[in-house]
N, C-alpha and C positions, 0 to 999 in steps of 0.2 A: 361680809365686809372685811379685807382684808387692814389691821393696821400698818401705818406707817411707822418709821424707824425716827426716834427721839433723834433732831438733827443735832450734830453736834462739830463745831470749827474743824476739826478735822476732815471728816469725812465733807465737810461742803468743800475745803479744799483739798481735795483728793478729788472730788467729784468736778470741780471746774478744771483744773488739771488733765482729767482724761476727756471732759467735754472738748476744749479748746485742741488737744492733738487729733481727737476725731475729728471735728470739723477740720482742722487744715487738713489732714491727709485720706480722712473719708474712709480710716481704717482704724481700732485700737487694738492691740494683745494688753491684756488685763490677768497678772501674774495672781494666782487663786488664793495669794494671803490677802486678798482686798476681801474676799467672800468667806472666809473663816468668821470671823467675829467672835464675839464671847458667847461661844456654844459648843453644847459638847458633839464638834466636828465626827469623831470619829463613828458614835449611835447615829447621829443623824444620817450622816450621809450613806451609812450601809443600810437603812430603811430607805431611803430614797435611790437606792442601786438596786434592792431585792427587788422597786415597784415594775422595774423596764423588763423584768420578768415575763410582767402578767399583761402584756402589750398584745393587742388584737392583729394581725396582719394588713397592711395598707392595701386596700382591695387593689389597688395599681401596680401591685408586685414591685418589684425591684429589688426583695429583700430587705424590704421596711417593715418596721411593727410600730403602730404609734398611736396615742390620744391627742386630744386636743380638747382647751377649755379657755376661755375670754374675758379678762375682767373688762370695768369702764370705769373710765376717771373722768370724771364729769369738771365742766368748764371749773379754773382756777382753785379745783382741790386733789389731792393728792389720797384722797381715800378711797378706793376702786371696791368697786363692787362688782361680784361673781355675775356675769352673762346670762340669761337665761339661755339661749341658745352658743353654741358653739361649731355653727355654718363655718367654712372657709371658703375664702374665695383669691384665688389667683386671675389675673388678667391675661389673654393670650399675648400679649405683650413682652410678659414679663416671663411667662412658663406658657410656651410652644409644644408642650407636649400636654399639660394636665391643668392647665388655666383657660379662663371661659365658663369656667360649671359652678356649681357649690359643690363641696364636695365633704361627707358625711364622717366625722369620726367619733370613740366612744371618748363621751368624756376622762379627763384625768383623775382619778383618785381622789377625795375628801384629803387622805391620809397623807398623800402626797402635798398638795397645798397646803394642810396642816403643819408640814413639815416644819419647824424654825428656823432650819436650813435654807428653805425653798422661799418662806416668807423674807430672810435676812436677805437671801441671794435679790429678787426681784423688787424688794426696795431701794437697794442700793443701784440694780439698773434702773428704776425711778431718778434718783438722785442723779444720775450720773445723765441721764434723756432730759430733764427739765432743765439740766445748765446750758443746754444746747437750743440752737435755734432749726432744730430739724422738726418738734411737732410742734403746732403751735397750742398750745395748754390753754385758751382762751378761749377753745372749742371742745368738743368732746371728743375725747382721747380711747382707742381702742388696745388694751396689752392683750395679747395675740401669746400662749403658752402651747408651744410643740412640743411633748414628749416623745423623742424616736430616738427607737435601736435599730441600725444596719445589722441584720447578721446574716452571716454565710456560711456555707457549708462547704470542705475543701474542692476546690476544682471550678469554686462559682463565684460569684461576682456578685454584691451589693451596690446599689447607686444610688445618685440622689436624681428628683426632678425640679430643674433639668438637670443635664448631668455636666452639661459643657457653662462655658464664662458667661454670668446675667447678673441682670441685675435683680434686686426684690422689689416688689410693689410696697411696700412699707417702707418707710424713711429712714428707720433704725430699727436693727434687727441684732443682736446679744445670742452667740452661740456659746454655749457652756457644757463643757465636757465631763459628762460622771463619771465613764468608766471606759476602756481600753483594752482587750483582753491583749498578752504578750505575744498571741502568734499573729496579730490584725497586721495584715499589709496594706498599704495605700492610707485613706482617712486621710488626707492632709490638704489644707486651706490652700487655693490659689487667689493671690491678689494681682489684679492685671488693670492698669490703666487705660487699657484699650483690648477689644477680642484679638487683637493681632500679638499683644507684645503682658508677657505675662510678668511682673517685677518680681513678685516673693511667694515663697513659699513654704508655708507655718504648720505645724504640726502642733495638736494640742496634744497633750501625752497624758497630765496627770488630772487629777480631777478637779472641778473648778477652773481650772485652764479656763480664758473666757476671748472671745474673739468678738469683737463689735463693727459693725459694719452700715454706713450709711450708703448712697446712690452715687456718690461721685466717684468710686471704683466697680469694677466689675471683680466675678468672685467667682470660685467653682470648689466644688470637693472632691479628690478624686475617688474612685471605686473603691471598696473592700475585696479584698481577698483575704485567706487564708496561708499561715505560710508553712503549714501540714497538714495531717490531718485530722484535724480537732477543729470546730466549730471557731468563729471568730468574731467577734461583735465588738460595735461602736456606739454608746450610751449618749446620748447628748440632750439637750431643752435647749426650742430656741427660745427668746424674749422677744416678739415684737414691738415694735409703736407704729397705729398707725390713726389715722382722723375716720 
C-alpha cells in the first residue's frame, strides 16, 4: 500500500492550478522543483537513475528497455494498492502498430517504488489527477507506472510506439524525465492540435522535468540518436490514470 502525501494548502493549490491549465489546454510542462520536496533529492534520485540500468529489452525492439507495474485506487480513496498483475494493454485505436494484445513486461523494482522520490513524485501526480475531471474517482482508478529507457547505439535510432502524432488510451498520462545523457539527439515532445498542424515543441532536459498530457491534444516523441560515438539514452516513467 502505497501512502499518500499529508495534503497541505499549498500543494492543493499548486495542484488546482496545474489541473485547471491542463484541462484548458489538454497539455502541462511541470518545472521539476514541484517534485523535489523535502528529500534528500540528490541519494534518491541517483538510485532511482542506477535502476533503468537493470531494464530487460521490450521484446518489440525499437531500442526500448522497460518494466511495468499497476497500482489501484479504489472508489473515493486515495490509498493505491500494488496490482497483482501488471498486463498492459493498448487498443488498436490508439497504437496501430503494438495495441490489440496484452502485452507482458518484468515488473518494476521493490526498491524503485520504495524510492521516497518515486512515492513523493506519484502522489503529487495523484494530487494534481483528482483536481481534474479527466478520471472519474468514484470508480475504480487504475495508475499505470512505465519504466523506459530509449537507448541507442551511434548510427541507430531509438522510438517510441507509435512513433508518429496519437493520442493515449488513458485520460491522463505524466511523463517524467530522469535522465538525459549529453550526446542524446532528438527525445523531444511534439504537441499538435491536429495530425496535420503540430504547435510546440518541448524538450525535457533536466530530471524531474514532467510533461502531462490529457486526449484533447495529440502528442509524439521524436527518435533518438546519437550525436557520436558513444552510446545515448533517454531515462523517463510514465504515470498513468486510467478506469
Amino acid at each position: 500500500m502505497l501512502k499518500t502525501l499529508e495534503v497541505n494548502n499549498s500543494l492543493e493549490d499548486k495542484a488546482r492550478i496545474y489541473s485547471e491549465e491542463l484541462e484548458n489546454n489538454g497539455f502541462l510542462y511541470i518545472n521539476q522543483t514541484f517534485y523535489k520536496g523535502e528529500i534528500d533529492l540528490k541519494e534518491d534520485l541517483a538510485k532511482a537513475q542506477e535502476s533503468f540500468e537493470t531494464l530487460e529489452a521490450d521484446p518489440k525492439g525499437g531500442g526500448r528497455y522497460r518494466a511495468h507495474s499497476r497500482y489501484i485506487a479504489h472508489p473515493n480513496s486515495l490509498e493505491l494498492e500494488l496490482d497483482v498483475t501488471n498486463d498492459y494493454f493498448q487498443s488498436k485505436e490508439y497504437n496501430y502498430d503494438d495495441g490489440g494484445i496484452v502485452r507482458k513486461f518484468n515488473p518494476i523494482s521493490n526498491s524503485f517504488l520504495d524510492n521516497k522520490l518515486i512515492s513523493n513524485l506519484i502522489n503529487k501526480d495523484l494530487h494534481i489527477a483528482t483536481s481534474t475531471n479527466l478520471v472519474n474517482w468514484e470508480d475504480k482508478v487504475t495508475i499505470g507506472l512505465h519504466q523506459v529507457r530509449y537507448k541507442v547505439e551511434a548510427g541507430e535510432a531509438s522510438y517510441s510506439s507509435p512513433v508518429w502524432l496519437h493520442r493515449d488510451d488513458e485520460p491522463l498520462v505524466f511523463v517524467h524525465l530522469f535522465d538525459l545523457s549529453e550526446n542524446a539527439l532528438g527525445g523531444d515532445n511534439l504537441i499538435a492540435s491536429s495530425v496535420k498542424q503540430i504547435d510546440q515543441v518541448m524538450r525535457l532536459g533536466k530530471p524531474l522535468e514532467t510533461l502531462a498530457l490529457g486526449q484533447k491534444v495529440f502528442h509524439a516523441v521524436t527518435p533518438l540518436g546519437s550525436s557520436n560515438t558513444e552510446v545515448a539514452y533517454r531515462d523517463i516513467l510514465l504515470v498513468t490514470f486510467s478506469q
